[in-house]
C-alpha positions in Angstrom: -17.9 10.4 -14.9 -14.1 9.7 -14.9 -12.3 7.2 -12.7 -11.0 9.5 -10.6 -14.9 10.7 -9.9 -16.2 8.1 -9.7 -13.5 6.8 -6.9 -13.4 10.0 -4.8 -17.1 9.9 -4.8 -16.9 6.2 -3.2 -14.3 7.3 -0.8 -16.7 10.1 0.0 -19.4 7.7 0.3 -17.3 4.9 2.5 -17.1 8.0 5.2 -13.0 9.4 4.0 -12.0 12.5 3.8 -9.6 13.3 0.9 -6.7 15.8 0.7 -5.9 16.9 -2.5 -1.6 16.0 -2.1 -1.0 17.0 -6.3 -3.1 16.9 -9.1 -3.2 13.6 -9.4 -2.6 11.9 -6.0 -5.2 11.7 -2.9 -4.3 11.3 0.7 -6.9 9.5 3.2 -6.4 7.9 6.6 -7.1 4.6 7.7 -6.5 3.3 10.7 -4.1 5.9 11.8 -2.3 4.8 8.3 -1.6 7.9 5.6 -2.5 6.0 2.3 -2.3 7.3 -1.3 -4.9 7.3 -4.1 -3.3 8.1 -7.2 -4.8 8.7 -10.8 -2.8 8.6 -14.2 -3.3 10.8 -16.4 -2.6 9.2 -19.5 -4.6 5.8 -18.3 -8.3 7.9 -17.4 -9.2 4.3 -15.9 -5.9 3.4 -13.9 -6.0 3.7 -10.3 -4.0 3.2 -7.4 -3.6 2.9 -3.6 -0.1 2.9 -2.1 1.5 2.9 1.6 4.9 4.1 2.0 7.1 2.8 5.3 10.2 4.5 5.5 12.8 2.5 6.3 15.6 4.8 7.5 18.7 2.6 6.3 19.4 1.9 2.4 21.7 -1.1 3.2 19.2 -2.9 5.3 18.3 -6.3 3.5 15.0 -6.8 5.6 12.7 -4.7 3.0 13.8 -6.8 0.2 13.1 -10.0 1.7 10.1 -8.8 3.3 8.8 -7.6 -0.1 9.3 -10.8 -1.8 7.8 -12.6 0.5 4.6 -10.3 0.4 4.8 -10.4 -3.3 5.0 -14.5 -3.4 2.2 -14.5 -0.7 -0.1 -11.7 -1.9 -2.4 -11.3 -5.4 -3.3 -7.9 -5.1 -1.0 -6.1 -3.2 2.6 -6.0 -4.1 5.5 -4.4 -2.3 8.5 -2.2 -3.9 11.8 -1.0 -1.7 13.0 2.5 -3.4 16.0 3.9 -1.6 14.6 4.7 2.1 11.2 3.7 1.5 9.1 -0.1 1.6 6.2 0.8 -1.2 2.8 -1.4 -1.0 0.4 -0.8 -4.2 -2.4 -2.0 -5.5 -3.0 -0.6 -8.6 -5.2 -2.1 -11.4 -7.6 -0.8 -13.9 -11.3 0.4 -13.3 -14.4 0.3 -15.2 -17.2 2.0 -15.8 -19.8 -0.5 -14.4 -17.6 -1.3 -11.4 -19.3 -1.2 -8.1 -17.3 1.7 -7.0 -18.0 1.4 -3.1 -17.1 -2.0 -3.3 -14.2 -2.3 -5.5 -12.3 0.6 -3.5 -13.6 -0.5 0.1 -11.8 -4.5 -1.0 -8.5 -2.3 -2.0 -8.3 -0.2 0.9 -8.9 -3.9 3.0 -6.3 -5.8 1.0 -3.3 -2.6 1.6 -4.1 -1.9 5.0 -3.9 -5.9 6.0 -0.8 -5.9 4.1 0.5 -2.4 5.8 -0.3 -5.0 9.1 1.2 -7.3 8.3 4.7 -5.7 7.2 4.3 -3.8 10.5 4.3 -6.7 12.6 7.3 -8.4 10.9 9.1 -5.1 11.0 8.6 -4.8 15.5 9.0 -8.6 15.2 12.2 -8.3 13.9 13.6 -5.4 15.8 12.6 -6.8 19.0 14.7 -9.7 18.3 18.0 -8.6 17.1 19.8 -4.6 16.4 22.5 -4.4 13.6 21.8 -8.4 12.6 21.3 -9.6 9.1 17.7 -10.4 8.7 17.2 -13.7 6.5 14.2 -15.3 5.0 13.9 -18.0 7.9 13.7 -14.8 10.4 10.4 -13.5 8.6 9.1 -17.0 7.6 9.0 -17.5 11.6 7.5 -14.1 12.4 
């Protein structure tokens, strides 16, 4: 079986239901949360689960600072601001005598407590200030 059979059986197993959103990428829903499996084709064994949070403003500062703080804090998940967008991924390599149910169960844990997490900083910080520069001691505190 290939990687990507192997992991859509697990899903399958831990109870998700996939959506086919291309050939290569997989939607399922956790905790109300949209995240995406995605396969490479040119890496059979590469796999990887991403949450996107739009961010509605390309000049806002707080997704970069919120990123490197969740990529000095984190070992699996890292975090990636594209233009309107706050990416989380974990990607990594799979192998054939992985223990499929587990190994995808720990990823889809270690994204969605980091989707959490960057949720709470984001209400944290708009509940504090509108149109204020966000800066490192602001998401240290939240």
């Amino acid at each position: 079986m290939t990687t990507k059979e192997h992991v859509l059986e697990a899903l399958h197993a831990l109870g998700f239901e996939t959506k086919m959103l291309d050939g290569d990428t997989y939607g399922i829903h956790y905790e109300g949360d949209l995240l995406l499996c995605r396969f490479n084709e040119e890496d059979a064994g590469f796999f990887g689960l991403y949450y996107c949070m739009p961010i509605g403003d390309e000049e806002a500062q707080w997704p970069v600072l919120l990123a490197n703080q969740i990529n000095a804090s984190r070992n699996y998940v890292k975090a990636y601001r594209s233009e309107l967008a706050l990416w989380l991924a974990y990607e990594r390599e799979m192998f054939e005598k992985e223990e499929w149910q587990v190994t995808v169960s720990r990823m889809i844990e270690f994204v969605s407590t980091a989707v959490a997490d960057v949720k709470q900083a984001f209400l944290e910080c708009a509940a504090q200030v509108e149109n204020v520069h966000v800066t490192d001691s602001n998401l240290q505190e939240a």
